[in-house]
Each structure stands twice: as C-alpha cells, then as structure tokens.
MARKEKE-234549 format. One record per residue (C-alpha): x, y, z; residue in three letters. Coordinates in steps of 0.25 Angstrom, whole numbers, plus 5000, padded with zeros to 4 digits. Layout:
(atom (X Y Z) 'ALA')
...
END
This chain:
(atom (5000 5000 5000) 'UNK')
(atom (5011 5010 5002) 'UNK')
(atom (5017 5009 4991) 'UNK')
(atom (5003 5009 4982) 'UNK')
(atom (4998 5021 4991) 'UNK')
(atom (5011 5029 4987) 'UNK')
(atom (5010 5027 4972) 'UNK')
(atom (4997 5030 4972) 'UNK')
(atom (4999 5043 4979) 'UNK')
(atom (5009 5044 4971) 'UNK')
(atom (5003 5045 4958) 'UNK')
(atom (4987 5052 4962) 'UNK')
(atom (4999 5063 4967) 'UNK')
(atom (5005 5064 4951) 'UNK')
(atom (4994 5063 4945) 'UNK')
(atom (4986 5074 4954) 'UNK')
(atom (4974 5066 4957) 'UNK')
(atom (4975 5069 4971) 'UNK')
(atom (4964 5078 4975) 'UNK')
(atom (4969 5091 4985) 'UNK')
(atom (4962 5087 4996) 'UNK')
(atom (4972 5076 4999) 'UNK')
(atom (4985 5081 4991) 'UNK')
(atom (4983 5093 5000) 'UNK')
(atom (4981 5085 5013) 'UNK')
(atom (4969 5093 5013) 'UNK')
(atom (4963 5082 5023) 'UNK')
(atom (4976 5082 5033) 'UNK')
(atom (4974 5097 5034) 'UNK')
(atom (4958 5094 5037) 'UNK')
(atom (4965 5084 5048) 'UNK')
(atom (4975 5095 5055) 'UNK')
(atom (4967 5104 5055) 'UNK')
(atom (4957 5096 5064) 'UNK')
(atom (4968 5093 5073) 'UNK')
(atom (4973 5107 5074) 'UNK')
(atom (4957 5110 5079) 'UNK')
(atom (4959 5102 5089) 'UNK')
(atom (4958 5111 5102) 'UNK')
(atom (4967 5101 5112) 'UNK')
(atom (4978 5100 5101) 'UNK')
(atom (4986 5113 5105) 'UNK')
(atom (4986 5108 5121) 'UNK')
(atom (4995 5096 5116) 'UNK')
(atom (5009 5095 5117) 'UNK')
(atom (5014 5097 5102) 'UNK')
(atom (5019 5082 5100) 'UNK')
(atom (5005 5078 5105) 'UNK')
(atom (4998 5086 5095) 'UNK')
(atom (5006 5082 5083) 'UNK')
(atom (5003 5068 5089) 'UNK')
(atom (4988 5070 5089) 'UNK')
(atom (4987 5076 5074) 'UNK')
(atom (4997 5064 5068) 'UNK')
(atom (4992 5052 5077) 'UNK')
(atom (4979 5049 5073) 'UNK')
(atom (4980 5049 5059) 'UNK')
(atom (4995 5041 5060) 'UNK')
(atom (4985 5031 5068) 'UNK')
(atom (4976 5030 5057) 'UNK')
(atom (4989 5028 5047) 'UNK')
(atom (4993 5016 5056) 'UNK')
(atom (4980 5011 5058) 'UNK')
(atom (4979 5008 5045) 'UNK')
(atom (4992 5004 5040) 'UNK')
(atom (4991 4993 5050) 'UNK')
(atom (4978 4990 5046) 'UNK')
(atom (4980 4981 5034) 'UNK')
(atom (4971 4968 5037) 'UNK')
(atom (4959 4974 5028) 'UNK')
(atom (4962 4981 5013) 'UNK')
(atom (4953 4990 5015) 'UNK')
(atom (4963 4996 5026) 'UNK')
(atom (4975 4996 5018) 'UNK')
(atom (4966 5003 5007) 'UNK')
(atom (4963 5015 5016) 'UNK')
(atom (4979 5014 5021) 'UNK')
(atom (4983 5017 5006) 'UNK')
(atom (4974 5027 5002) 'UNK')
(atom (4976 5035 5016) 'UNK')
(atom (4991 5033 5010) 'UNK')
(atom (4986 5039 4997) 'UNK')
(atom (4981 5050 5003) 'UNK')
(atom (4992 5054 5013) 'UNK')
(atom (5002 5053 5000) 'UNK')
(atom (4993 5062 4992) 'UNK')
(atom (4994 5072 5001) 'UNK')
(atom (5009 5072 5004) 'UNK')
(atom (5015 5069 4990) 'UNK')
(atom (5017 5081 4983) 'UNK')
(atom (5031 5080 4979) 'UNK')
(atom (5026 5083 4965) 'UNK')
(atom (5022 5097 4968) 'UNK')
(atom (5037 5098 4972) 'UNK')
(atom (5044 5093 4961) 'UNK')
(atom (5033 5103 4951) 'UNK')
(atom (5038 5113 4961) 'UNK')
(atom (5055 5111 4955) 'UNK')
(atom (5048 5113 4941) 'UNK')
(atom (5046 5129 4941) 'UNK')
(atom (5057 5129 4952) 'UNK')
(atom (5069 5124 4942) 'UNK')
(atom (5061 5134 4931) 'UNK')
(atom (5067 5145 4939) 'UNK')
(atom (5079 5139 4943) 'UNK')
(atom (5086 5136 4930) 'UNK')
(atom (5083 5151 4925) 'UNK')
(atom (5089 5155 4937) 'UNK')
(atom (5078 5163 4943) 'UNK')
(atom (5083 5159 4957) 'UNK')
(atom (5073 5168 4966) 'UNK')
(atom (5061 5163 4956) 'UNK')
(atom (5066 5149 4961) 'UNK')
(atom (5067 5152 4976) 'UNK')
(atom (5053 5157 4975) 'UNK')
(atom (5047 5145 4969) 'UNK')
(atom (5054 5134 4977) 'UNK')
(atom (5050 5143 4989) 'UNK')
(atom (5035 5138 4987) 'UNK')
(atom (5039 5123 4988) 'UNK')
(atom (5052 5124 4995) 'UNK')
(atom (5056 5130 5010) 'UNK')
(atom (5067 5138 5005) 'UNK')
(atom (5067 5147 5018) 'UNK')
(atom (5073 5159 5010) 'UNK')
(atom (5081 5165 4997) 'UNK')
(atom (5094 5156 4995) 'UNK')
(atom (5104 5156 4984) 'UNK')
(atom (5101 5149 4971) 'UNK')
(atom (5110 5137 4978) 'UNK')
(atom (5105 5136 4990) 'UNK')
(atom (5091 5136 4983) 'UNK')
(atom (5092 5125 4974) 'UNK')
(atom (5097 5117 4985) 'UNK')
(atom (5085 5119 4994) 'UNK')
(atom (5076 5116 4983) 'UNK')
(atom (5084 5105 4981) 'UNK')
(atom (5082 5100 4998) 'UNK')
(atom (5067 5105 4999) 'UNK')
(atom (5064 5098 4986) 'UNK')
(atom (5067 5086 4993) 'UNK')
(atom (5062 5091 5007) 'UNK')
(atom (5049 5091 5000) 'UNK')
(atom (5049 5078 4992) 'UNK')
(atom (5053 5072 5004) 'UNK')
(atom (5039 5078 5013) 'UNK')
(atom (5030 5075 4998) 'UNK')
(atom (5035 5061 4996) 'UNK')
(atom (5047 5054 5002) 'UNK')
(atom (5040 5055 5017) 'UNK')
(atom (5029 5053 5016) 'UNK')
(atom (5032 5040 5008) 'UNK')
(atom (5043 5037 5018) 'UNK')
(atom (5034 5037 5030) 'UNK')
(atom (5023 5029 5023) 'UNK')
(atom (5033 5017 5018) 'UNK')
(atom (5037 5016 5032) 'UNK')
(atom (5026 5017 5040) 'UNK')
(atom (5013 5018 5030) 'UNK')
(atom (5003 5026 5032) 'UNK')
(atom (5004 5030 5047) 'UNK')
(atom (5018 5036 5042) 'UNK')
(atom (5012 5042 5030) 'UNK')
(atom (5003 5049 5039) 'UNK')
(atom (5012 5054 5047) 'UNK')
(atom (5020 5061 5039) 'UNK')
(atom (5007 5067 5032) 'UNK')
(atom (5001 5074 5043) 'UNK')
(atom (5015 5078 5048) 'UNK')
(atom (5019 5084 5037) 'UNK')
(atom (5004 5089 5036) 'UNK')
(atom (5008 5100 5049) 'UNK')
(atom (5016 5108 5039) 'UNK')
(atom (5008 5111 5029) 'UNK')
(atom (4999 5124 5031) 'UNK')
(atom (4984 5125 5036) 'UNK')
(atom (4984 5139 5039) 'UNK')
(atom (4992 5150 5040) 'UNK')
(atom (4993 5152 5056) 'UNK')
(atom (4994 5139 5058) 'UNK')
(atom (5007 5137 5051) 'UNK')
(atom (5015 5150 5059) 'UNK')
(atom (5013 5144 5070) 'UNK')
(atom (5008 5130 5068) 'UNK')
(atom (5004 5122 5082) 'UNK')
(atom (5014 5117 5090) 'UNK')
(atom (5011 5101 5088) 'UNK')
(atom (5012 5104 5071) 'UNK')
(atom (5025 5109 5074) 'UNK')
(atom (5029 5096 5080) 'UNK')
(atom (5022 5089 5069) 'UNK')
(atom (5031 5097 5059) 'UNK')
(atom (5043 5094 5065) 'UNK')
(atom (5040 5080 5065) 'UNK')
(atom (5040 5080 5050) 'UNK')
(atom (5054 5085 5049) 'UNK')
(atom (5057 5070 5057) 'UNK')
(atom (5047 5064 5045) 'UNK')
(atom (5054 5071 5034) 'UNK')
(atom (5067 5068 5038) 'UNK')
(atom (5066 5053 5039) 'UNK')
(atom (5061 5051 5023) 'UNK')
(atom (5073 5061 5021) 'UNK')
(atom (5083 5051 5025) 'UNK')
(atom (5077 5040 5018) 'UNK')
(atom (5078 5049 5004) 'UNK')
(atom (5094 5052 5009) 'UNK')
(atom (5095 5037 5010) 'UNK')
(atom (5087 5034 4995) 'UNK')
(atom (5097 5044 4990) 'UNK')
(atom (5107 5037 4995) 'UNK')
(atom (5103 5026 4989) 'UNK')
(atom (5100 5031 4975) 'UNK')
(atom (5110 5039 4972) 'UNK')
(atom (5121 5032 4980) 'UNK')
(atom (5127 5042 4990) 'UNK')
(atom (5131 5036 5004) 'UNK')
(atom (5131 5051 5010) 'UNK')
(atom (5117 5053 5008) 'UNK')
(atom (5115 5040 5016) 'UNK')
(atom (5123 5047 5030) 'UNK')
(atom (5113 5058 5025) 'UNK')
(atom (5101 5051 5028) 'UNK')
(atom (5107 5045 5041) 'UNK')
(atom (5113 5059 5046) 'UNK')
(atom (5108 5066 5059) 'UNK')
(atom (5104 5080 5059) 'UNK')
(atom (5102 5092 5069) 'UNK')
(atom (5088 5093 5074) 'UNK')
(atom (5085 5106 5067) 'UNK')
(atom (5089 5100 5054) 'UNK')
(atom (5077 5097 5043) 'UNK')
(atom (5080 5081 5041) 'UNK')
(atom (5075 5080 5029) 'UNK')
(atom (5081 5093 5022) 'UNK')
(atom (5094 5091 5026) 'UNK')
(atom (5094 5075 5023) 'UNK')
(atom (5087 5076 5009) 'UNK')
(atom (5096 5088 5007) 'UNK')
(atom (5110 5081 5010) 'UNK')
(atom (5105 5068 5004) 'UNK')
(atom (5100 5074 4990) 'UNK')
(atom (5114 5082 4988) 'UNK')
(atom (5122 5070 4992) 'UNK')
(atom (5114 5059 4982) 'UNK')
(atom (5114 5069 4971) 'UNK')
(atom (5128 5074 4973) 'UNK')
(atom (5125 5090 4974) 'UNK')
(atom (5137 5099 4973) 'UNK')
(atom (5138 5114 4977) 'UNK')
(atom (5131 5121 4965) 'UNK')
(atom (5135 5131 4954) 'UNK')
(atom (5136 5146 4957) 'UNK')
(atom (5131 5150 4942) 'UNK')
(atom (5117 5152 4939) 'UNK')
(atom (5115 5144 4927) 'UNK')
(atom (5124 5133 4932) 'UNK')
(atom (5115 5134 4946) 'UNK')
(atom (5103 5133 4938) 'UNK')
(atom (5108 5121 4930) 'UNK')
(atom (5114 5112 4943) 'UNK')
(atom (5100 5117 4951) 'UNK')
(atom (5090 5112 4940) 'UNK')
(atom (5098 5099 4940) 'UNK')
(atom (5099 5097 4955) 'UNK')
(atom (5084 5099 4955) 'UNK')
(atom (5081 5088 4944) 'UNK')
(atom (5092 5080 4952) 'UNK')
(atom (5085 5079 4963) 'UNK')
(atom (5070 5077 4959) 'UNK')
(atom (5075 5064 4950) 'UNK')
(atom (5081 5061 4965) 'UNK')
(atom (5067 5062 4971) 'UNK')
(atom (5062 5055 4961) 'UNK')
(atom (5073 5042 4963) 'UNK')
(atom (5071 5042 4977) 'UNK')
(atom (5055 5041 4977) 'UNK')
(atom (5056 5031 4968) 'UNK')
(atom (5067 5021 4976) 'UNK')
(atom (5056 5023 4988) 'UNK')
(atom (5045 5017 4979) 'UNK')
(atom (5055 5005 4976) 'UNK')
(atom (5058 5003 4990) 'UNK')
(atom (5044 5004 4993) 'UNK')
(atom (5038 4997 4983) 'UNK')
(atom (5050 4986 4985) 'UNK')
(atom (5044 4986 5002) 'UNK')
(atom (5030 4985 4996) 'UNK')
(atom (5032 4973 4989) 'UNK')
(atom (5041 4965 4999) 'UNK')
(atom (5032 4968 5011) 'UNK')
END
C-alpha cells in the first residue's frame, strides 16, 4: 500500500486532478483552527499543547495501519495516505519556480533574480550574485526536501502514523492569519521546532543516497556529522552533502562566466533530485516486494 498510495499521489499531483480543498490542506487548516478554539489550550504547558493538537490524529494514523485484518481498513489507510500526499507534495511548483528564475539569471539581471527567488526561497536579505545562487541552490533542496523526500521518508518507515506527523507538524508553519503568525501560541512554536528534528532526519538520508549515487565518502561523514543546536540540520546537511557529490568549486568572478556556471549548477542539481527520488522508489519498491 505505500508504495501504490505514493505513485498514486504522485501522478493526481502532475496531472492536477487534485481539487484545492486537499492540495491546500484546506481540511487540516479546518482541524487547527478548532484546536486553536479550544479555551483550555492556552492554560497548558507548550509540550502538552503540541501533544494534544498532534495525538489524536497520530492515534487515528496508528490505529489504522495496524489494522489490516479487514480490506476495507487497508483501503481507508491508503486513501488517508492519498490525501496526506496530495496535500504536502508540491515539489512541482518549486521546480516551475527555477524556470523564470534561470530566465533572469542567465541575462544577468541579478536583483530581477533575488526578487523572484524571494517568493519561493528564505533568502533573508540582498546578497552578491555568489552567494545567491548558492542559497537558491540549498533552499532549493530545503524545499524539495519538506515537499517530497520527508514526508516519503516518514511514511516508509513508520506508515501512515509517521505521515501524519509530519503533515500536521509542518502544517504549524503555514499562515492562518496575520496575527497569528507575529506572534503564533506558545505550543505551535514547539511544534515548529520539532519539525526542524523531522526535516533534519530525511536530510541525512538524502546525504547518504548521495553518497551512494555519486560516490563520495565525504558526503557519507556528512550525513553522520553533529552540529550545534542552533544550526538548521537540514540546511546545513543538504548544503555540504549536494556540494560534495556534485563537486562545486568557488565560482567565477565575470558575469557572463557566472551566468553560464549558475544556469549549469541549477540544472546539476535538479537531475540530482530527480536520481535520488528515483533510488528511494527502487528501495521502496524492492521492500515492498520482499516484505
């Protein structure tokens, strides 16, 4: 069933047939907002609050996926699955995102460039043209990372419970309204830091796959390395391990040269993205078969 849910997912996503009450996650929003409602919720301590918004539907998940003695069971599992994934996969909309993006970069038009990637990408502020291909290059895979590789990593290894998980985690940081996200409750802020833990685990699995595919020991210590606290696991561990495999040197200082080596990095790493998912749906597909 995982793997069948995924491909399904995967191909209602490409060709657009999902309606935007699920590709939003219009129907998770209906569910934190209810929470939010409730009047005891702010009395709690944070933990406890993130605990009651993410426990009960987790339950749900687990009940469920250990419920496989009737079809019909296994049926709602993997169309709950469908849905989850419909929701979260929109690593499509990021990929059509680099398309006017490159546009702009190879006519050199850096600012016309920060200002685009600034829609899709947490640049934080003006940079060199350097520095900003190589944080479209990270936050590109930051992204494809929260839009496709976790939530499949979560739901390989612990089915629909894990899937859920990470969905309404990852669910805290989108907005709802204005006010709420200046100063969002104390519990969503927990919740938010938790999915830097969930981020950061598919992350090191991606360092290892790259390792793998393109055969470069460091990036394996990558995936393995411990950072500081403060640190963004996932950024800075997709970040070392994609300029490791692919073997990124300092670029050139000339424009044209710049906008050559940028437009190539770019291309360099989408068909990585592209090798890696598809080693995960061999993997999977091999587990599928053999369990």
């Amino acid at each position: 069933m995982t793997l069948l849910a995924l491909l399904v997912a995967l191909w209602a996503v490409k060709e657009s047939y999902v309606p935007d009450y699920f590709a939003n996650c219009q129907w998770g929003v209906s569910y934190l907002r209810a929470v939010q409602r409730l009047p005891f919720l702010g009395a709690l301590h944070p933990a406890l609050g993130y605990g009651f918004y993410i426990i009960p539907p987790v339950l749900l998940a687990w009940f469920l996926g250990h419920d496989q003695a009737r079809w019909f069971v296994s049926f709602i599992e993997a169309l709950l699955a469908v849905i989850l994934f419909c929701a979260c996969l929109d690593y499509r909309k990021i990929e059509a995102s680099l398309t006017p993006f490159l546009k702009r970069w190879r006519n050199r038009e850096w600012q016309a460039s920060y200002e685009h990637g600034s829609q899709y990408f947490d640049y934080g502020r003006m940079v060199s043209p350097n520095e900003l291909i190589n944080q479209t290059i990270t936050q590109y895979w930051v992204r494809i990372n929260q839009a496709l590789f976790a939530p499949l990593f979560w739901f390989a290894f612990f089915g629909l419970a894990g899937l859920v998980l990470y969905v309404f985690t990852s669910l805290l940081t989108r907005t709802v309204t204005g006010e709420d996200q200046k100063d969002p409750p104390a519990w969503k802020k927990i919740g938010s830091e938790f999915l830097y833990s969930l981020d950061g685990v598919p992350a090191r699995a991606i360092a290892l796959t790259i390792a793998v595919l393109c055969f470069k020991g460091n990036a394996v210590a990558v995936a393995f390395r411990r950072f500081r606290a403060t640190d963004r696991e996932a950024e800075v561990v997709l970040k070392l391990a994609v300029k490791m495999g692919l073997e990124f040197q300092d670029l050139p200082l000339e424009d044209e040269a710049l906008a050559s080596e940028g437009a190539r990095r770019i291309h360099a790493v989408q068909d990585l993205r592209s090798n890696v998912f598809i080693f995960w749906l061999v993997v999977i597909a091999v587990i599928t078969i053999v369990a």
